[in-house]
C-alpha positions in Angstrom: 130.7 75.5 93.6 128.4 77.4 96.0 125.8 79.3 94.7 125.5 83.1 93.9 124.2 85.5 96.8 120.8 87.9 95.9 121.1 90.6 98.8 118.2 92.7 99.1 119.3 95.5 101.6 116.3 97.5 103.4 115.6 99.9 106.0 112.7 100.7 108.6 112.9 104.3 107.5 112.2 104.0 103.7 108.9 104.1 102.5 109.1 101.5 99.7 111.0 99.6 101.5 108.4 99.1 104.3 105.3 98.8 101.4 107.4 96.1 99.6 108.3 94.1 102.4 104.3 93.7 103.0 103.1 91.7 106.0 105.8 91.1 108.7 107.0 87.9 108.1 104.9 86.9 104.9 105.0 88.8 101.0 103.4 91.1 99.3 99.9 89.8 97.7 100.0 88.7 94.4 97.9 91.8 93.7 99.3 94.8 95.4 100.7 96.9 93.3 104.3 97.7 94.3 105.7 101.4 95.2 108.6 101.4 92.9 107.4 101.0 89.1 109.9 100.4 86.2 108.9 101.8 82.3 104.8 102.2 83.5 104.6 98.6 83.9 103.8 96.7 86.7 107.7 96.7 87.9 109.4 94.2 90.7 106.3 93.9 93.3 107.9 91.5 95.9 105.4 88.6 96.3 105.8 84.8 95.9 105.9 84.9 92.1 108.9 87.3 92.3 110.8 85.8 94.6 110.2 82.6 92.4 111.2 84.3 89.9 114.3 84.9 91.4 115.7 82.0 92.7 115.3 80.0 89.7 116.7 83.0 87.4 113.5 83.2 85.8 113.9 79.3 84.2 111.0 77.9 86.1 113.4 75.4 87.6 112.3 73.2 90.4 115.7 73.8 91.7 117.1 77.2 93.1 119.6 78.8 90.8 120.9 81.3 93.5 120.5 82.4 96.6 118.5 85.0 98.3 119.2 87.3 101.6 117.2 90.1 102.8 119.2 92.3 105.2 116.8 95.0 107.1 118.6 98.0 109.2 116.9 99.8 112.0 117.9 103.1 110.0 119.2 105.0 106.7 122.4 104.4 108.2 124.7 101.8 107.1 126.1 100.2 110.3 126.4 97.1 111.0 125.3 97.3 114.8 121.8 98.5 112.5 120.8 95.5 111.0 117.8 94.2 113.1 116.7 91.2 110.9 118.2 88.7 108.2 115.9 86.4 106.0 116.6 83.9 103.6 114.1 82.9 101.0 114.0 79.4 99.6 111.9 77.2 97.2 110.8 74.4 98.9 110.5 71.0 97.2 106.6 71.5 95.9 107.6 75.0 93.9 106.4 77.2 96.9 108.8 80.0 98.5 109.8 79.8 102.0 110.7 82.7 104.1 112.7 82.3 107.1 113.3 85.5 109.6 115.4 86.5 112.6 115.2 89.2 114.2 115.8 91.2 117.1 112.7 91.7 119.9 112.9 93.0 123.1 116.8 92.1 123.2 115.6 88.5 122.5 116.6 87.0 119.0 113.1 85.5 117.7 112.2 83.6 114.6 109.5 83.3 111.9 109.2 80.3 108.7 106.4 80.9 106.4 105.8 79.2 103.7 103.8 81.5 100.7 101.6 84.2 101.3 100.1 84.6 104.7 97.5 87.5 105.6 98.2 89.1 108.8 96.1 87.4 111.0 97.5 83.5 109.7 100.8 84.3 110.4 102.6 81.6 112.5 103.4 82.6 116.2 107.2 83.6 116.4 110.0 81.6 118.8 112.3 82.6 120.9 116.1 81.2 120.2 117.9 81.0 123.4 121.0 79.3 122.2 122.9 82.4 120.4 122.4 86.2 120.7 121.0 88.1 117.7 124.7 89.7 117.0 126.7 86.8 117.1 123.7 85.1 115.0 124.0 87.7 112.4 128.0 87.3 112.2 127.3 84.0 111.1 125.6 84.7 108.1 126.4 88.1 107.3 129.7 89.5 106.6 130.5 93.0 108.8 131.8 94.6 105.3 128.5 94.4 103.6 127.5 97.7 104.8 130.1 99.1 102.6 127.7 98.3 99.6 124.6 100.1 101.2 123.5 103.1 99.3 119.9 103.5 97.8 117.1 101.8 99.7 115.9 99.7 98.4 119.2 98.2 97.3 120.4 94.9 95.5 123.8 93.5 95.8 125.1 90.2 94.1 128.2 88.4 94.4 129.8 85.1 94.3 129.1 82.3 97.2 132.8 81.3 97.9 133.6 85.0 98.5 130.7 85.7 100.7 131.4 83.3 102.8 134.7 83.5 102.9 134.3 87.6 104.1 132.6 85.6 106.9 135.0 83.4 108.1 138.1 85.0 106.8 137.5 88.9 106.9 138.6 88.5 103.1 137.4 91.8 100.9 133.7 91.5 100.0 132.9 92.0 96.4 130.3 92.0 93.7 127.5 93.9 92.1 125.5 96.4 92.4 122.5 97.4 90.4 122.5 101.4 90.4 125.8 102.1 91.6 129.3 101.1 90.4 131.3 98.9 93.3 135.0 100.9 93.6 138.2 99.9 95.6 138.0 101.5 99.2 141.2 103.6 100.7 141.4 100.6 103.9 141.2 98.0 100.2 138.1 96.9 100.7 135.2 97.5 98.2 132.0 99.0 98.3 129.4 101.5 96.6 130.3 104.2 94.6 128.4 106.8 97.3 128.7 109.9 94.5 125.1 110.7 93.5 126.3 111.4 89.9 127.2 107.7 89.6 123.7 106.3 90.3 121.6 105.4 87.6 118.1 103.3 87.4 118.4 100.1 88.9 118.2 97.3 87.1 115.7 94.0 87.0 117.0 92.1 89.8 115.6 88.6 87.9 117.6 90.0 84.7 120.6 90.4 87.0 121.4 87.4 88.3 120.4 85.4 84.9 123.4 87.4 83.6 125.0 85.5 86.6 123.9 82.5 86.1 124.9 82.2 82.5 128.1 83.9 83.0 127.5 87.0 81.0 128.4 89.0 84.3 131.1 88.6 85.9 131.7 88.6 89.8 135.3 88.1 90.4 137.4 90.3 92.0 139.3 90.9 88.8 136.6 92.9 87.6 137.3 96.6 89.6 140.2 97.9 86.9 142.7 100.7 87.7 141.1 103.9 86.3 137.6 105.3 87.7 136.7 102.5 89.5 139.7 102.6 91.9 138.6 106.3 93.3 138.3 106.5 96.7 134.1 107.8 97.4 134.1 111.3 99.7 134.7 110.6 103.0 131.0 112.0 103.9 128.7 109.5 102.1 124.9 110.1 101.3 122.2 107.9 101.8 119.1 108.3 99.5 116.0 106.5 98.7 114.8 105.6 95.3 111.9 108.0 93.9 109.1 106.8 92.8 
């Protein structure tokens, strides 16, 4: 069985977003205080220890429990011809997190690995990939319905490997969760985010999220949308906001 996804959606025109990202191509410090705090506490800062933290579902685990996609659009607005970079994080056989990043430059599709924190100046020199464009790279890894589940920036969606990938390969319905929004059946039957501002409320811990996952407390099958509420169909205008501080 193939693992469970982490996507961490982001955009170039929210604040947090850009702070939390921290150096392009590397993490946050270990002791920068992130923009987004959580009950006065030092909330989800994204640095190495988080992102550790993550991928092992907070066990510690030399092995990766899920894993974990950062998708970055050009704009507040959810389209897919928006996304400009794709990452995947990874913990790499000595307990350190990887970071690998494609994105687009100049119309050329270029790529940065890092492994841990780098300051700005020890950040590896990008390369060029000539053999595959930057959108047909991207349809590769990312499925074109994701952008139904963009809503709050910074945003975290979670769902189940096989039906990731199969909304790649297949163009099946994309499913799972979302942290601050519900996830309702679409009028075209696809899924996505709940886009009424009424129906947002504090996100949760990402960590706590997918250990819920991971132990099967939560539930990502499709079987999991009901008739009721959750098969509304969202106003036809949506409304993108960011997350207050």
């Amino acid at each position: 069985m193939s693992l469970p996804i982490v996507v961490i959606m982001t955009s170039a025109s929210c604040g947090h977003c850009v702070h939390m990202r921290g150096n392009d191509g590397s993490f946050m410090p270990e002791n920068d205080e992130p923009s987004i705090k959580k009950d006065n506490s030092k909330g989800w800062a994204w640095n190495e220890t988080f992102f550790k933290n993550l991928l092992t579902a907070g066990s510690g685990s030399s092995k990766a429990k899920c894993r974990v996609f950062e998708i970055h659009l050009s704009t507040l607005q959810p389209l897919y011809e928006n996304i400009i970079e794709f990452s995947e994080f990874e913990l790499e056989d000595k307990g350190e997190v990887s970071k690998n990043t494609y994105y687009i430059q100049n119309n050329k599709l270029m790529n940065t690995f890092v492994i841990g924190y780098r300051s700005q100046k020890n950040l590896p020199e990008p390369t060029e990939v000539t053999d595959v464009t930057f959108q047909d790279f991207i349809r590769r890894y990312i499925p074109t319905q994701i952008v139904n589940f963009a809503f709050a920036f910074p945003g975290w969606f979670f769902c189940k490997g096989d039906i990731w990938d199969s909304s790649i390969t297949n163009n099946t319905p994309l499913f799972g969760y979302l942290s601050s929004v519900p996830v309702i059946k679409l009028a075209n039957g696809q899924f996505g985010a709940d886009r009424r501002s009424e129906s947002m409320s504090a996100p949760e811990d990402p960590v706590t999220v997918i250990k819920k996952i991971v132990n099967g407390s939560l539930n990502l099958d499709y079987s999991q949308v009901k008739s009721g509420t959750n098969l509304e169909t969202p106003p036809v205008t949506p409304g993108f906001i960011l997350l207050p501080k």
